[in-house]
C-alpha positions in Angstrom: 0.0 0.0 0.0 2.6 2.8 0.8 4.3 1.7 -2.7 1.0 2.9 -4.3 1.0 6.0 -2.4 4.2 7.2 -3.8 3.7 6.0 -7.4 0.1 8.2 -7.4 1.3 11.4 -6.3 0.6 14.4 -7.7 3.6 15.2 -9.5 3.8 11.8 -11.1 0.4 12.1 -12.6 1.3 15.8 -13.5 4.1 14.3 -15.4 2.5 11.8 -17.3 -0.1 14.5 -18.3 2.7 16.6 -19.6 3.9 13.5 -21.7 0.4 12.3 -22.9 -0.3 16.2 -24.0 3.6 16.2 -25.7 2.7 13.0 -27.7 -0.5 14.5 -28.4 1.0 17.1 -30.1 3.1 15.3 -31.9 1.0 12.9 -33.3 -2.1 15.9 -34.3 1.0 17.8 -36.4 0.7 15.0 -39.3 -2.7 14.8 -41.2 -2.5 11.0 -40.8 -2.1 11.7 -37.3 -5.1 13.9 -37.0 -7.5 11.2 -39.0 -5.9 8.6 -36.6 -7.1 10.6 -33.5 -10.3 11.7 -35.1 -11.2 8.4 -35.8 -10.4 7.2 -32.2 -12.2 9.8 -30.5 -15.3 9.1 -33.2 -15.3 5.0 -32.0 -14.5 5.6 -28.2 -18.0 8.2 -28.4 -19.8 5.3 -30.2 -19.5 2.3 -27.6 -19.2 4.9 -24.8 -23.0 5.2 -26.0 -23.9 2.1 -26.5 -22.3 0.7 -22.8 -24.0 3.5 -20.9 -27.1 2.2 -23.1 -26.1 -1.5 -21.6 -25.4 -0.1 -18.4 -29.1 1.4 -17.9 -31.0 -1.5 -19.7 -29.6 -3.7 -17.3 -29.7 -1.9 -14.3 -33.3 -1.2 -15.3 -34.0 -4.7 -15.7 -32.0 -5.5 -12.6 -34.5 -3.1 -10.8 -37.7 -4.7 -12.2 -36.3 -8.4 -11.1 -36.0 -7.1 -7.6 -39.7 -5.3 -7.8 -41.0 -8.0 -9.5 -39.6 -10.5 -6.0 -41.1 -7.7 -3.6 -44.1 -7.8 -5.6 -44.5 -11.8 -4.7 -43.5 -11.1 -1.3 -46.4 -8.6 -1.0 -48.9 -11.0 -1.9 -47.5 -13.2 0.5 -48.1 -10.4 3.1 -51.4 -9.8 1.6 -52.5 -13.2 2.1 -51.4 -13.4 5.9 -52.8 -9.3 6.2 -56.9 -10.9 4.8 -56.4 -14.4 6.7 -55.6 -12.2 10.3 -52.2 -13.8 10.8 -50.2 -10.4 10.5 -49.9 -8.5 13.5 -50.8 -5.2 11.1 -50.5 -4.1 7.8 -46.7 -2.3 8.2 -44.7 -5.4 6.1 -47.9 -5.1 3.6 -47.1 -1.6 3.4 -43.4 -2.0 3.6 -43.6 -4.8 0.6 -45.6 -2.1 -1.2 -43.5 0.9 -1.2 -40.7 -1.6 -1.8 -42.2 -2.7 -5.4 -43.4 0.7 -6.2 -40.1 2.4 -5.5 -38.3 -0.3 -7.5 -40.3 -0.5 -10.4 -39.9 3.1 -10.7 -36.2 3.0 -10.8 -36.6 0.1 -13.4 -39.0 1.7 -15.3 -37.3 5.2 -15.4 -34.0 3.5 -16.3 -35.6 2.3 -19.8 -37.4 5.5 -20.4 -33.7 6.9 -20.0 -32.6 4.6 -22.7 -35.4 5.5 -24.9 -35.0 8.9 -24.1 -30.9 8.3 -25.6 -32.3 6.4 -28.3 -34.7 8.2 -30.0 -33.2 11.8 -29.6 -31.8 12.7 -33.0 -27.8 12.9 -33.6 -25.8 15.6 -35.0 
């Protein structure tokens, strides 16, 4: 651990910004160089988009798996809540809020992606 701490430090990542931004250079004075770069930045913005649109379809469907298991367990609660075996309706409630506040999140997290989909590109 103190190996990393000294390898990290602000000077050495100072440093290796100075050499990234020298290479930079270098590289955007040739027109091949430029293309190179253009095209790199052009691909890394493409699947940048399309994992961020991974990330929220399955974080949404992540959300609706667990809303969908509250749901069940609400019904479960629901069942003991009409047959009188529940001290009170507080896990009913509980299980309810639960699904609802999932779901959302699931729900909003595909809207997101629609919302990325369909908006028109430059």
């Amino acid at each position: 651990m103190l190996i990393l701490k000294n390898v990290f430090n602000g000077q050495a990542v100072a440093k290796a910004r100075l050499y990234f931004r020298a290479a930079l250079t270098v590289v955007e004075s040739s027109r091949t160089g430029r293309a190179l770069l253009s095209g790199l930045r052009a691909t890394t913005r493409s699947f940048g988009g399309v994992l961020h649109q991974l990330w929220l379809e399955v974080t949404g469907f992540t959300f609706l798996a667990i809303a969908f298991i509250g749901g069940v367990a609400g019904l479960r609660e629901y069942g003991k809540y009409q047959s009188g075996h529940s001290a009170g309706p507080g896990r009913l409630l509980l299980a309810i809020c639960f699904t609802a506040t999932f779901a959302w999140f699931g729900l909003t997290s595909f809207w997101r992606v629609n919302k990325r989909v369909s908006k028109p590109r430059n």
